[in-house]
C-alpha positions in Angstrom: 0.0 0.0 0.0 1.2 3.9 -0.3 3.1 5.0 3.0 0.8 7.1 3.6 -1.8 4.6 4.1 0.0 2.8 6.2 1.4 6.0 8.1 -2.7 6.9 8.9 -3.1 3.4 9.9 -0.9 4.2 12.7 -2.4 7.4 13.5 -5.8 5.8 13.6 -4.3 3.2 16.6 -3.8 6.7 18.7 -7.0 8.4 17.4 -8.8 5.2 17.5 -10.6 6.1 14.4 -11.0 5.0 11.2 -8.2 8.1 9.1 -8.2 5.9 6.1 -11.6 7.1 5.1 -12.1 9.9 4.1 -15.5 11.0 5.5 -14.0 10.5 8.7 -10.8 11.9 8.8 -12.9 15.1 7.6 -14.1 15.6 11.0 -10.6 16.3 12.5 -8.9 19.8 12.0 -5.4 19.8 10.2 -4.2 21.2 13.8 -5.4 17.8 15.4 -4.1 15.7 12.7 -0.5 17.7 12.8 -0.7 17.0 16.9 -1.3 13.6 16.3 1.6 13.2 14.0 4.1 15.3 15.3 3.8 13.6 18.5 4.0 9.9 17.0 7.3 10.7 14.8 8.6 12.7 17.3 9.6 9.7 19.0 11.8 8.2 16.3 9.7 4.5 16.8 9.0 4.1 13.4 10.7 4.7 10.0 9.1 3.8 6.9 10.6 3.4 3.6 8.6 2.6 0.2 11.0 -0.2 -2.1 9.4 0.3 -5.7 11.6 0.6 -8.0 14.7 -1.4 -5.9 16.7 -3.3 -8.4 19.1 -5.1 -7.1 19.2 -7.0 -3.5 22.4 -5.5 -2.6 20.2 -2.0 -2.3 17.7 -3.8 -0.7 19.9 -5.0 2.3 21.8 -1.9 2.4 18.6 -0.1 3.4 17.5 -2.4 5.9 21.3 -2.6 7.4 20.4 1.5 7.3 17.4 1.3 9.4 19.1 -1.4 11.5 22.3 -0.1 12.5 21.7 3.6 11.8 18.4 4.2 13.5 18.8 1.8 15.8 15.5 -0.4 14.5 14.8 -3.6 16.3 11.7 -5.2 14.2 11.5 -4.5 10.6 8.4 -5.3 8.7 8.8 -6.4 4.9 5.5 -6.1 2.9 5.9 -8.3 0.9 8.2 -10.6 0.0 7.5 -10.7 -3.8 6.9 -7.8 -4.6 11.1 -7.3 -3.6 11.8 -10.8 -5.7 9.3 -9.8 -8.7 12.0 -6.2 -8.8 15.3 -8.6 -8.9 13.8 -10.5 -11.9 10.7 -13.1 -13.0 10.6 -16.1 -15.2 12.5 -19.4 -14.3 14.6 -18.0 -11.6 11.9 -17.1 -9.3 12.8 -20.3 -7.1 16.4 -19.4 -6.8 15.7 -15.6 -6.4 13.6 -16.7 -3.6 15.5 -18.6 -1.7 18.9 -16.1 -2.3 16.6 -13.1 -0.7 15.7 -15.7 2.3 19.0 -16.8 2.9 20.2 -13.0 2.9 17.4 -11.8 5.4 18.2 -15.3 7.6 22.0 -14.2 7.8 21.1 -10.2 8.6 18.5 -11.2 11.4 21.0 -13.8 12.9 23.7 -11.2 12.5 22.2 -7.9 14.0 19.6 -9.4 16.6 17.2 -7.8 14.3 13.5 -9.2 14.1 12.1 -9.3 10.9 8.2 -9.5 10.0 7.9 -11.3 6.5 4.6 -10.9 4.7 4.2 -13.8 2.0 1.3 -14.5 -0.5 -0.4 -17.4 -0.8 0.0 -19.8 -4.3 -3.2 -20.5 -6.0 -6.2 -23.2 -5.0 -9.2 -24.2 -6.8 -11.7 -21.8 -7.0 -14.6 -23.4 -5.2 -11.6 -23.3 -1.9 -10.2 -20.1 -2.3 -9.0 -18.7 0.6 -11.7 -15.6 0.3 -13.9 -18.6 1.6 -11.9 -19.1 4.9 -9.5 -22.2 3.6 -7.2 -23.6 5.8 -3.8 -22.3 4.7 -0.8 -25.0 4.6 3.3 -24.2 4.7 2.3 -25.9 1.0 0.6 -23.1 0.5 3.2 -20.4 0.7 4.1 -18.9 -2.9 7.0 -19.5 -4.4 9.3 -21.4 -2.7 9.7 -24.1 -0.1 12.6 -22.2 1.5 9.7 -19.3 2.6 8.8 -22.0 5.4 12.4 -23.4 6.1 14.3 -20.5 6.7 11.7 -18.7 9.2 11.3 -19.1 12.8 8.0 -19.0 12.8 5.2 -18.9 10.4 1.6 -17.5 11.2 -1.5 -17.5 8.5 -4.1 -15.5 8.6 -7.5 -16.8 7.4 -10.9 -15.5 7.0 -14.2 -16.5 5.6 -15.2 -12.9 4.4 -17.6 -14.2 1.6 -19.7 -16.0 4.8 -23.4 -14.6 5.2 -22.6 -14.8 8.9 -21.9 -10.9 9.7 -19.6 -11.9 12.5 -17.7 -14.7 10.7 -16.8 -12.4 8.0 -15.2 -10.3 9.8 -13.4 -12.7 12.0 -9.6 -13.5 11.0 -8.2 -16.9 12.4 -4.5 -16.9 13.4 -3.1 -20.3 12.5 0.6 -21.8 13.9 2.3 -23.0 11.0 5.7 -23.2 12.7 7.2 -22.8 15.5 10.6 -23.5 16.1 11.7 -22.8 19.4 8.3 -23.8 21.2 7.1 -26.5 19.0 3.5 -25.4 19.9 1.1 -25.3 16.0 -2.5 -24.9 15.3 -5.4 -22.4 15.5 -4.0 -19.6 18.1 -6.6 -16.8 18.1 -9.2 -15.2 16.4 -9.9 -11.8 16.1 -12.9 -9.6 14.9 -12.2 -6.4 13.1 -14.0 -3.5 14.2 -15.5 -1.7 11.2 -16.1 1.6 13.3 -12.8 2.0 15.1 -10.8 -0.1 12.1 -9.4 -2.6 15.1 -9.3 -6.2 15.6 -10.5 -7.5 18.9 -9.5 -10.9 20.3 -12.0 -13.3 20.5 -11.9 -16.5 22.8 -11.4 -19.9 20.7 -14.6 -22.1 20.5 -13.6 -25.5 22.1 -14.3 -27.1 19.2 -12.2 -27.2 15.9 -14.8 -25.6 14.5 -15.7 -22.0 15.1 -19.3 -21.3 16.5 -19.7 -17.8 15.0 -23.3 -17.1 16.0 -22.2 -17.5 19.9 -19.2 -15.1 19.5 -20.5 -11.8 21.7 -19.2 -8.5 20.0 
């Protein structure tokens, strides 16, 4: 998404208020928005950089050694993964290109302490499973290469039945252990239900059962 999206998404958290649209971030002066802002990058917590247009992967880890050593960053968040490995090149060499980028973020986190947040898309199912429909996502699943699942710590999916007719389901994402390597501990972990009117997700207890019963979840 544009920075700027994502820098109002973080506003929102202290406004607790949906900034991304428009209709309501009308009702706050410039003066309240400025506060708001001034006082979040005042602190120097968060630095955010926008990669289009990053050819080569030497650039890429350059940067992140920037906002690692330089501004002292302890968590970076990399969204996505192929949209960096689509700018170093496409075709047969996806695999490889893959697995080189993994390898080279595996090495900087081991190297600096660093933690690093790796968002992945999903490879292709059938239609009449897609994930829209709340399938249950797989390390299989992850796009591209097998090395995606190796080469991380841990991997979470996120699932969500959003085409349900169930109001609540719809808007209820499931958080799902892939892997775990240091505590061993997989499976469903949490659900949460986004908030349409404060644009927050809410943590909902897990049904005792491995299915969900969405029309007892209070809200």
């Amino acid at each position: 998404e544009d920075w700027r999206r994502t820098v109002d998404g973080l506003l929102a958290i202290d406004i607790n208020d949906r900034l991304d649209l428009e209709d309501v971030r009308s009702k706050y002066s410039e003066g309240e928005l400025d506060h708001v802002f001034n006082s979040f990058m005042s602190s120097d917590q968060v630095y955010i950089h926008a990669h289009f247009g990053v050819s080569s992967e030497a650039d890429i880890m350059s940067k992140l050694r920037y906002f690692i050593i330089g501004c002292n960053c302890k968590w970076i968040v990399l969204d996505h993964l192929h949209m960096i490995t689509a700018s170093l090149g496409s075709g047969s060499n996806d695999v490889k290109i893959i697995d080189n980028t993994m390898a080279t973020l595996r090495s900087l986190a081991a190297e600096t302490g660093v933690g690093i947040i790796l968002v992945s898309h999903l490879s292709k199912i059938s239609a009449s499973s897609g994930y829209e429909n709340g399938s249950s996502v797989s390390l299989n699943n992850l796009r591209g290469s097998a090395g995606i699942g190796q080469l991380s710590d841990a991997v979470i999916a996120l699932e969500r039945n959003q085409q349900s007719l169930n109001e609540v389901e719809a808007r209820t994402t499931r958080l799902r252990i892939l892997k775990s390597r240091h505590i061993g501990k997989v499976g469903l972990a949490a659900q949460l239900v986004y908030d349409e009117d404060r644009g927050r997700l809410d943590e909902v207890p897990l049904s005792e059962s491995s299915d969900l019963e969405f029309d007892t979840v209070e809200f």
